[in-house]
TIKOL-882808 format. One record per atom (N, C-alpha, C): residue number from 1; residue in three letters; x negated, y negated, z negated; atom name. Coordinates in Angstrom, 3 decimals. Each point is the difference from the previous one (the first is absolute). Example, Ala and Ser with C-alpha at 12.3 -4.5 7.8 and 13.67 -1.06 7.14 Angstrom:
2
- 1, ALA, -13.190, 5.690, -7.800, N
- 1, ALA, 0.890, -1.190, 0.000, CA
- 1, ALA, -0.900, -1.200, 0.000, C
- 2, SER, 0.350, -1.050, 0.720, N
- 2, SER, -0.820, -1.190, -0.060, CA
- 2, SER, 0.770, -1.090, -0.730, C
//
This chain:
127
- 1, UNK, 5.156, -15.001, 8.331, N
- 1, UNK, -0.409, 0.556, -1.270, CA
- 1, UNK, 1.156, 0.830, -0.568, C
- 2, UNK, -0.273, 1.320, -0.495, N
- 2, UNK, 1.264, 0.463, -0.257, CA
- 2, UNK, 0.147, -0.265, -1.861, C
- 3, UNK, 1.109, 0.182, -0.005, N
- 3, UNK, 0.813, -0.174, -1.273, CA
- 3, UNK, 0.333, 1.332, -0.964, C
- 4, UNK, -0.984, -0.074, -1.041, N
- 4, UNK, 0.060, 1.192, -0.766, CA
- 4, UNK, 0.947, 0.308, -1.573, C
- 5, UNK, 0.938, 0.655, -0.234, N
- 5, UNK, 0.501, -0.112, -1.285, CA
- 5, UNK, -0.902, 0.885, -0.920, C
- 6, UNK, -0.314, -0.184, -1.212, N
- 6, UNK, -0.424, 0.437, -0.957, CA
- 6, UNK, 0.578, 0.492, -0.929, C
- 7, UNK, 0.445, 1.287, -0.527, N
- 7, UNK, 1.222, 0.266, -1.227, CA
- 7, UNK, -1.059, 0.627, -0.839, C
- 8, UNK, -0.130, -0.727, -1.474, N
- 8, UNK, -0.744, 1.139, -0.707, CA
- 8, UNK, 0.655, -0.871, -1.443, C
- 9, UNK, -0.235, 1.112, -0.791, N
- 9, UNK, 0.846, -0.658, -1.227, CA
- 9, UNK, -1.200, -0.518, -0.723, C
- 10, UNK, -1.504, 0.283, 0.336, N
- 10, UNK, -0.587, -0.219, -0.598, CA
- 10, UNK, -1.100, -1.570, 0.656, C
- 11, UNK, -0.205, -1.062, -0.854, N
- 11, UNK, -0.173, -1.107, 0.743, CA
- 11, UNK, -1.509, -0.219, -0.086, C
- 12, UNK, -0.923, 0.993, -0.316, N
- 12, UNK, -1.091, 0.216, 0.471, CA
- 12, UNK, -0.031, 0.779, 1.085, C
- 13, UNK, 0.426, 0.737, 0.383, N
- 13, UNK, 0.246, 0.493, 1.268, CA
- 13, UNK, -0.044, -0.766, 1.093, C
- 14, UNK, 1.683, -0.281, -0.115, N
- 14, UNK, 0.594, -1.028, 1.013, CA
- 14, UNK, -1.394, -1.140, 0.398, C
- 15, UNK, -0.897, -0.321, -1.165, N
- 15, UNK, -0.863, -1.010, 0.600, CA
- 15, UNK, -1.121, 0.360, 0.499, C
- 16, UNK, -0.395, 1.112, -0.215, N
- 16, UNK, -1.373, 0.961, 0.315, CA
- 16, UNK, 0.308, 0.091, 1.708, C
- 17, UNK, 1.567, 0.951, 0.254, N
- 17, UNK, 0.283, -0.003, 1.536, CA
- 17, UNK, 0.334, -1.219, 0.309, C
- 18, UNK, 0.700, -1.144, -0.553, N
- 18, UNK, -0.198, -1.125, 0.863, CA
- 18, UNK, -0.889, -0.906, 0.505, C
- 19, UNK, -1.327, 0.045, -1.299, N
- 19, UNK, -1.444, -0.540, 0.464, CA
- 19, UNK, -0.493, 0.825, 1.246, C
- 20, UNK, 0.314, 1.636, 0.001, N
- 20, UNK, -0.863, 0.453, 1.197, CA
- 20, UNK, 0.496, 0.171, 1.455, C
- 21, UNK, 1.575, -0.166, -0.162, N
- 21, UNK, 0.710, -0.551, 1.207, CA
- 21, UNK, -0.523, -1.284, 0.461, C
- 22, UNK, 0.107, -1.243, -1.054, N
- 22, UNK, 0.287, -1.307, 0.802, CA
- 22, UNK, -1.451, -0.194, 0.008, C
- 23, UNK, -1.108, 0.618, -0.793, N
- 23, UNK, -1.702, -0.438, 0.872, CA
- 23, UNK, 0.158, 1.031, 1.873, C
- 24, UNK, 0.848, 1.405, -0.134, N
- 24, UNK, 0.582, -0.065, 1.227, CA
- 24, UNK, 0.466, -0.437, 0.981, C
- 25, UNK, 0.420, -1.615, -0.127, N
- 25, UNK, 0.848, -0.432, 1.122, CA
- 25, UNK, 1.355, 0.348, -0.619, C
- 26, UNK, 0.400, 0.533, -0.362, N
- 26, UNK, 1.730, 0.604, -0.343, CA
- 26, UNK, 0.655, -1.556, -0.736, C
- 27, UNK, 1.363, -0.110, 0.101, N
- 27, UNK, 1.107, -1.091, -0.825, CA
- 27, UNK, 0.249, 0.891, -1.005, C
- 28, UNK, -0.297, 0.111, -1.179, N
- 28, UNK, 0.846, 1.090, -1.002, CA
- 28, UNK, 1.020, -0.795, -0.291, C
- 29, UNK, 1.127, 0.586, -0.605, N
- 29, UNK, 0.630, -0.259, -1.243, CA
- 29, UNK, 0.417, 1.097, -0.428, C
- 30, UNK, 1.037, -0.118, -1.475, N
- 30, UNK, -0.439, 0.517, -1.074, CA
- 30, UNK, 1.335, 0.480, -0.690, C
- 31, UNK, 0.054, 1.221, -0.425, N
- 31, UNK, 1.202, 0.071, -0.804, CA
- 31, UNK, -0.453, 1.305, -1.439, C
- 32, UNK, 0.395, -0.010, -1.321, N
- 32, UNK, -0.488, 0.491, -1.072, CA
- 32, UNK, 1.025, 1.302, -0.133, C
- 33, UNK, 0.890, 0.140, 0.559, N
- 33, UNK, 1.269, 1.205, -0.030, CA
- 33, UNK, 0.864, 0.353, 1.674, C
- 34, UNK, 0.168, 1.181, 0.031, N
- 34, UNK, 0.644, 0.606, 1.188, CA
- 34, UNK, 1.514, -1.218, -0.067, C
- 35, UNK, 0.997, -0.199, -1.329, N
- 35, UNK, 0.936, -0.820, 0.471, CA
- 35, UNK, -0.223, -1.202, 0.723, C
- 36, UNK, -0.946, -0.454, -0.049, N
- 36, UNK, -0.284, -1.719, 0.519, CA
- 36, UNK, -0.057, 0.874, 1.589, C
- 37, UNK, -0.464, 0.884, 0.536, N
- 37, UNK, -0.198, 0.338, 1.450, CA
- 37, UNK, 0.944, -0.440, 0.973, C
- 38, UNK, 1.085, 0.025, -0.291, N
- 38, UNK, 1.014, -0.242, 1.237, CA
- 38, UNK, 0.326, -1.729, 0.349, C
- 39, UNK, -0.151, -0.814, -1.674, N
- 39, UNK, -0.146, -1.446, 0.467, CA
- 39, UNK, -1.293, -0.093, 0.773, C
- 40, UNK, -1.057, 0.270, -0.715, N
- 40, UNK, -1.464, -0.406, 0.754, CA
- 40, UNK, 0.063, 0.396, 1.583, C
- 41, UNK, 0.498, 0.692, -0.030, N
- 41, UNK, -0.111, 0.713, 1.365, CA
- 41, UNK, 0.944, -0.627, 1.192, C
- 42, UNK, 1.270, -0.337, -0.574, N
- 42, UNK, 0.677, -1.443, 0.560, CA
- 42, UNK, -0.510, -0.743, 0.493, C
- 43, UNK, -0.560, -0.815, -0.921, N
- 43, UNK, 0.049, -1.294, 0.148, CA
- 43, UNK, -1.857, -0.146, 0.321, C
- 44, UNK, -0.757, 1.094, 0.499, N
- 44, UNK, -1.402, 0.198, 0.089, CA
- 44, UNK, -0.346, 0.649, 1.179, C
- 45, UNK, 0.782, 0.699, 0.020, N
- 45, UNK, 0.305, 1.321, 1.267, CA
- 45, UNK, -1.732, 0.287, 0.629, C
- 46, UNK, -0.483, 0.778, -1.249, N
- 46, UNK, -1.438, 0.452, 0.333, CA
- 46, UNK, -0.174, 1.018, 0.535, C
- 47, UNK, -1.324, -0.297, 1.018, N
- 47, UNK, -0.552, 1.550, 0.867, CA
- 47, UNK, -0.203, 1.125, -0.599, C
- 48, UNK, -0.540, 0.341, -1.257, N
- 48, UNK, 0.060, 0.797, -0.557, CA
- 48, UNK, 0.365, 0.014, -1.635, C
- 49, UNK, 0.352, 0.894, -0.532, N
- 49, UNK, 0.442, 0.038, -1.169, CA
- 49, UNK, -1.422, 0.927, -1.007, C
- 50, UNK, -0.920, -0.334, -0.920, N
- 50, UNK, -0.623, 0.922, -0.931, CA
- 50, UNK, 1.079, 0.463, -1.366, C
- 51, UNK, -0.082, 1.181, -0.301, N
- 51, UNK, 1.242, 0.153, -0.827, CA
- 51, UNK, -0.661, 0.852, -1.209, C
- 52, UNK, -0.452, -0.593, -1.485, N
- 52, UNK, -0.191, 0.840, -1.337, CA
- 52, UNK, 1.186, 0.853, 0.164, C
- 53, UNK, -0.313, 1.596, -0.242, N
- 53, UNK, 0.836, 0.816, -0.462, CA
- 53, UNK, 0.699, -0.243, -1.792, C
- 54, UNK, -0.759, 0.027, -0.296, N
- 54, UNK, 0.653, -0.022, -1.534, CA
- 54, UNK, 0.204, -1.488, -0.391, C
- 55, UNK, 1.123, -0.281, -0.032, N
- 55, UNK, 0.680, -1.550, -0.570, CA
- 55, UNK, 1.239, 0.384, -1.140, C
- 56, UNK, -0.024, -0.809, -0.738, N
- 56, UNK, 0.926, -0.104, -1.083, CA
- 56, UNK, 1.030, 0.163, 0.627, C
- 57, UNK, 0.856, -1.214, 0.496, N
- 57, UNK, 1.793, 0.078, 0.503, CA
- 57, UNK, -0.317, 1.007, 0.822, C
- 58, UNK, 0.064, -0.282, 1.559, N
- 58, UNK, 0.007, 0.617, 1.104, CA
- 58, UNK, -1.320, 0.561, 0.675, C
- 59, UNK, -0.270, 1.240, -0.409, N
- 59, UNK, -1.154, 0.507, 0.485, CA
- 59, UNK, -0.385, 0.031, 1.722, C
- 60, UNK, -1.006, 0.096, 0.071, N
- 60, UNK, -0.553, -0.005, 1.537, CA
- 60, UNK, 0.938, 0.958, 1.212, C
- 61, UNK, -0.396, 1.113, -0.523, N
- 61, UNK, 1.454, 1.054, 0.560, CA
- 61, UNK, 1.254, -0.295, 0.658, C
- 62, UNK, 0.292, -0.722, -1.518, N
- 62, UNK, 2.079, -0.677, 0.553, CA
- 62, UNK, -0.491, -0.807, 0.618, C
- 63, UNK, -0.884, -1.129, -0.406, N
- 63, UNK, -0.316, -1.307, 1.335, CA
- 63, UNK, 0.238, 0.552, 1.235, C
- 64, UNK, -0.933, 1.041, 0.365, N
- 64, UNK, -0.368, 0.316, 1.424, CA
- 64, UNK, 1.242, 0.586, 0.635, C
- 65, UNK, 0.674, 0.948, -0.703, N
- 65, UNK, 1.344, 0.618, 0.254, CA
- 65, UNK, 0.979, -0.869, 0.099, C
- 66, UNK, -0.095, -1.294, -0.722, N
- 66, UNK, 0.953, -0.940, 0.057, CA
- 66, UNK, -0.484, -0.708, 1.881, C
- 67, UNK, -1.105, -0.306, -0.025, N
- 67, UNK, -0.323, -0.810, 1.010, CA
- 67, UNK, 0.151, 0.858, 1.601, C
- 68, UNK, -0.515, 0.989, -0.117, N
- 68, UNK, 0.288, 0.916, 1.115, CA
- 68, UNK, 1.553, 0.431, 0.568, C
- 69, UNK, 1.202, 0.175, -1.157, N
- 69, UNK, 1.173, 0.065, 0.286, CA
- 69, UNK, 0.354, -1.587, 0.588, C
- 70, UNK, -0.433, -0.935, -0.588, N
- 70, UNK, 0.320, -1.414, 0.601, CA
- 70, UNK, -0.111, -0.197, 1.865, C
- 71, UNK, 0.592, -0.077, 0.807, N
- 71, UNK, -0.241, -0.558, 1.032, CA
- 71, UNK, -0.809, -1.267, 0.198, C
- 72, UNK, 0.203, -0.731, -0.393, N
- 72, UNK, -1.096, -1.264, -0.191, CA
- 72, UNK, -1.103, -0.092, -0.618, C
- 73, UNK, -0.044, 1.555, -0.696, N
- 73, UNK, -1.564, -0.208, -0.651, CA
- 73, UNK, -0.741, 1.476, 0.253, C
- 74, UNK, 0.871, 0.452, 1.125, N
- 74, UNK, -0.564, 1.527, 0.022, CA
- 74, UNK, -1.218, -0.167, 0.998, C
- 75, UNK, -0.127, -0.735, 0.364, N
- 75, UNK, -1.324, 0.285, 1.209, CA
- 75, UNK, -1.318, -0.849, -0.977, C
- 76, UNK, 0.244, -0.718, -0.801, N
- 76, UNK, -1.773, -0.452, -0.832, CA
- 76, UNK, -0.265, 1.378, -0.446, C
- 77, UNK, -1.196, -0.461, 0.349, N
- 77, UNK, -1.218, 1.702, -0.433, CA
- 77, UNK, -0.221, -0.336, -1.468, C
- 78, UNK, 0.048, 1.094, -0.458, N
- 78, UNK, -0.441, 0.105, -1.509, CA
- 78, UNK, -1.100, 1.012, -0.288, C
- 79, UNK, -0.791, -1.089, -1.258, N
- 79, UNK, -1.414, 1.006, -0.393, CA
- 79, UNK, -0.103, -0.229, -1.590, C
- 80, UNK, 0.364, 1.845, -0.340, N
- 80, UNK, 0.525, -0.029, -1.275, CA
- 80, UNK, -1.715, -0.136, -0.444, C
- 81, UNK, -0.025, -0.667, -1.541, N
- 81, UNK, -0.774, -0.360, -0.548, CA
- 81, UNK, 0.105, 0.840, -1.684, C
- 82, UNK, -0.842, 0.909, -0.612, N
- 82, UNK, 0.240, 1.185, -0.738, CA
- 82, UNK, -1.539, -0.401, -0.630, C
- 83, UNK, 0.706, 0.580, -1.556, N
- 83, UNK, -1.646, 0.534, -0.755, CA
- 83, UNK, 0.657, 1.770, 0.101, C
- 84, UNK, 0.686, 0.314, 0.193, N
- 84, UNK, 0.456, 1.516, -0.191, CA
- 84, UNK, -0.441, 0.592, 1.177, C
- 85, UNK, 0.267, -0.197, 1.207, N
- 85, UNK, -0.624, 0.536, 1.445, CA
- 85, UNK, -0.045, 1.861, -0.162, C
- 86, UNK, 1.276, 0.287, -0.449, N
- 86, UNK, 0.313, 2.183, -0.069, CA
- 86, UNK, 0.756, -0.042, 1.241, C
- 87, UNK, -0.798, 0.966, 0.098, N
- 87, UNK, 0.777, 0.196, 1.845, CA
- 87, UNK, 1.407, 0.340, -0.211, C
- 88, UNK, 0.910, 0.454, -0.741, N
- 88, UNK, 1.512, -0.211, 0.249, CA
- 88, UNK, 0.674, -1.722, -0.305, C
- 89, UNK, -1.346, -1.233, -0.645, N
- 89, UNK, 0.420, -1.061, 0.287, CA
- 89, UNK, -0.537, -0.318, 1.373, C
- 90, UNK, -0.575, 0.672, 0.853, N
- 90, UNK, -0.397, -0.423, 1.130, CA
- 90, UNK, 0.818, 0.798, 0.823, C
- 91, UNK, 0.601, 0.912, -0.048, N
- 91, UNK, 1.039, 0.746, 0.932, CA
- 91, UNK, 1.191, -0.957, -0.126, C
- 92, UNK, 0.455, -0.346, -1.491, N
- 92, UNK, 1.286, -0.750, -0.100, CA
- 92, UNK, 0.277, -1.193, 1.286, C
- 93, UNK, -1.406, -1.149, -0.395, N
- 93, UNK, -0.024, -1.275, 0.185, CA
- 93, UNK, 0.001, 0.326, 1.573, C
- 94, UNK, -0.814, 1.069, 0.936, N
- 94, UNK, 0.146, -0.241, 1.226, CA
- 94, UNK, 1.288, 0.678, 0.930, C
- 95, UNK, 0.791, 0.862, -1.531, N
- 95, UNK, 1.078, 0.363, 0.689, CA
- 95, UNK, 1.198, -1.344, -0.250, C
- 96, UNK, -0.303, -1.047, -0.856, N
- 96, UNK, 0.880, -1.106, 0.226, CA
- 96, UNK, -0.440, -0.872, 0.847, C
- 97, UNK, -1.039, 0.272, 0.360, N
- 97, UNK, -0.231, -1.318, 0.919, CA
- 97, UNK, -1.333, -0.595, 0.116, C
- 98, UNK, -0.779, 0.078, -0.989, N
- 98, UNK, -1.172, -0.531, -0.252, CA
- 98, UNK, -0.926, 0.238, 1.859, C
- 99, UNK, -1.257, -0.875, -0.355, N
- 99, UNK, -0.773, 0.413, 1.047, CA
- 99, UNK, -1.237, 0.597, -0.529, C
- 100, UNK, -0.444, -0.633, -1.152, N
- 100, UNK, -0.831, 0.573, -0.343, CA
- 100, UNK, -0.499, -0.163, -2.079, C
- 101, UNK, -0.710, 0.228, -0.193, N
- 101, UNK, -0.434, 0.164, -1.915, CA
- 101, UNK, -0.858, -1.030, 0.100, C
- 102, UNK, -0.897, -0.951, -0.493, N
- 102, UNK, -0.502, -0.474, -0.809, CA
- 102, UNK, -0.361, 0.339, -1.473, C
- 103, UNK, -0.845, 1.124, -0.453, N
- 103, UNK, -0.482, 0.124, -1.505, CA
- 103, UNK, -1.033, -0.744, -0.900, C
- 104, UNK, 1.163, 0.167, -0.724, N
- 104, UNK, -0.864, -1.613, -1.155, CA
- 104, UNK, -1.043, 1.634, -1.272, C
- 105, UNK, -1.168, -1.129, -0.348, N
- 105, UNK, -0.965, -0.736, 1.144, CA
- 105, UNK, -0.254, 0.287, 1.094, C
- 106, UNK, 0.056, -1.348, 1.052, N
- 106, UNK, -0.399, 0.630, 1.311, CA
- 106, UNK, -1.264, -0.138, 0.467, C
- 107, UNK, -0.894, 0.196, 0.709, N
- 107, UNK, -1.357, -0.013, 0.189, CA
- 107, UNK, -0.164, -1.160, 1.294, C
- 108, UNK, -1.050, -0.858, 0.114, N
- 108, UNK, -0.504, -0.974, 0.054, CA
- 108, UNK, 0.062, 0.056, 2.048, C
- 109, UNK, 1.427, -0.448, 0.059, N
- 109, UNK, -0.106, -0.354, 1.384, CA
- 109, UNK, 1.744, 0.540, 0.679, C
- 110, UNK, 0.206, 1.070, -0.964, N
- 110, UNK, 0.958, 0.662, -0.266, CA
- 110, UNK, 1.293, -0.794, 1.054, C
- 111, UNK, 0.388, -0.899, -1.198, N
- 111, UNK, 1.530, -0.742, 0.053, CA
- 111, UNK, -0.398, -0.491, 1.155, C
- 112, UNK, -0.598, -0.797, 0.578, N
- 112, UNK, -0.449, -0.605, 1.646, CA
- 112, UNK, 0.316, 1.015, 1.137, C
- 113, UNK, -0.586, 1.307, -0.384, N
- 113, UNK, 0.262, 0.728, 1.014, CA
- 113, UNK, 1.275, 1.147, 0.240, C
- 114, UNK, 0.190, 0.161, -1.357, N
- 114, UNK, 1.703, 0.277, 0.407, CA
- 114, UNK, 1.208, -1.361, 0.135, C
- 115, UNK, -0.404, -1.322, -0.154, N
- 115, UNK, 0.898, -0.396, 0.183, CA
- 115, UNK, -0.322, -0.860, 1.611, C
- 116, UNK, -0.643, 0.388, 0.510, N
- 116, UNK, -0.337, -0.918, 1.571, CA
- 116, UNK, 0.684, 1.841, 0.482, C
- 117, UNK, -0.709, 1.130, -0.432, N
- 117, UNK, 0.438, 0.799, 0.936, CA
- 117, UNK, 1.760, 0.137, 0.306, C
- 118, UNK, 0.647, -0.304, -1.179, N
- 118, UNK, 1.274, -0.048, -0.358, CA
- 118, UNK, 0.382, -0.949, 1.031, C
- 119, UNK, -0.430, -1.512, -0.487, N
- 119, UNK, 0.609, -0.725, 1.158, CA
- 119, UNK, 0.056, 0.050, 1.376, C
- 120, UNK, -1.150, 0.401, 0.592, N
- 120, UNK, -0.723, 0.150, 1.387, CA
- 120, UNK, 0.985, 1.263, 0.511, C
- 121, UNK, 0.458, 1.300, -1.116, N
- 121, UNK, 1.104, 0.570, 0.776, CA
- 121, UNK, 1.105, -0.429, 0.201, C
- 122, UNK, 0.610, -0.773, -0.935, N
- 122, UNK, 1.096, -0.789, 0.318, CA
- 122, UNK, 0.133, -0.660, 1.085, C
- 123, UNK, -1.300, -0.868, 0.308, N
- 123, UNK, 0.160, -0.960, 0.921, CA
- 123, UNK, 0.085, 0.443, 1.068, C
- 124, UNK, -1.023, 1.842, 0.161, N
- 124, UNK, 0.111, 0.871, 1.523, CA
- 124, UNK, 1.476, 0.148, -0.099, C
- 125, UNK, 0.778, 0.631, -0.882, N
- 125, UNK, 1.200, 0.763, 0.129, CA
- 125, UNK, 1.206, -0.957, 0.766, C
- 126, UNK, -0.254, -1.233, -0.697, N
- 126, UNK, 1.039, -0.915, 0.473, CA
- 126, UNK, 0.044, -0.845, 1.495, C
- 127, UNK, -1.433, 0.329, 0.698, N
- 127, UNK, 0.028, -0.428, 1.406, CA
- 127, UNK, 0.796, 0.930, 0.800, C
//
């Protein structure tokens, strides 16, 4: 079962994608700000990362830029999670790293299928 982090500052969110992950099969857990990312990610060391762009402390952006310069955290795939979705936030996020957008609201089947396609490349890339 893979292991999913959740970053959204907002905690209706965070529970909306974690109800439709874990009726998925997915382990979520959970973090409300980009700073908590590097403990969670420690001591959790999840397959993929979902990442809110807009957070109070540490926005989605620096997260990902933070995590991608990391050696130990540069290979989890990340799927930025946006109500904004302007294509220079979608040029940014995949020139740091991202794999793919998630736009809030997302439509009814959505989050399942970018996040199995996400994993399922990971899992090709790394054989």
């Amino acid at each position: 079962m893979a292991r999913i982090l959740v970053v959204d500052d907002s905690e209706d969110v965070r529970l909306a994608l974690a109800t439709i992950l874990e009726d998925a099969g997915y382990e979520i857990i959970e973090a409300s700000d980009g700073s908590q990312v590097p403990d969670m990610v420690a001591e959790h060391r999840p397959d993929l990362v979902l990442l809110d762009v807009a957070m109070p402390k540490v926005n989605g952006f620096e997260t990902l830029r933070n995590m991608k310069a990391d050696k130990a955290t540069s290979d989890i795939p990340v799927l930025m999670v946006t109500a904004k979705g302007r294509p220079e936030d979608l040029s940014l996020a995949r020139s740091l790293g991202a794999r793919d957008f998630i736009s809030k609201p997302w439509a009814d089947g959505e989050v399942e299928l970018r996040v199995g396609w996400v994993l399922e490349s990971a899992a090709r890339a790394a054989r």
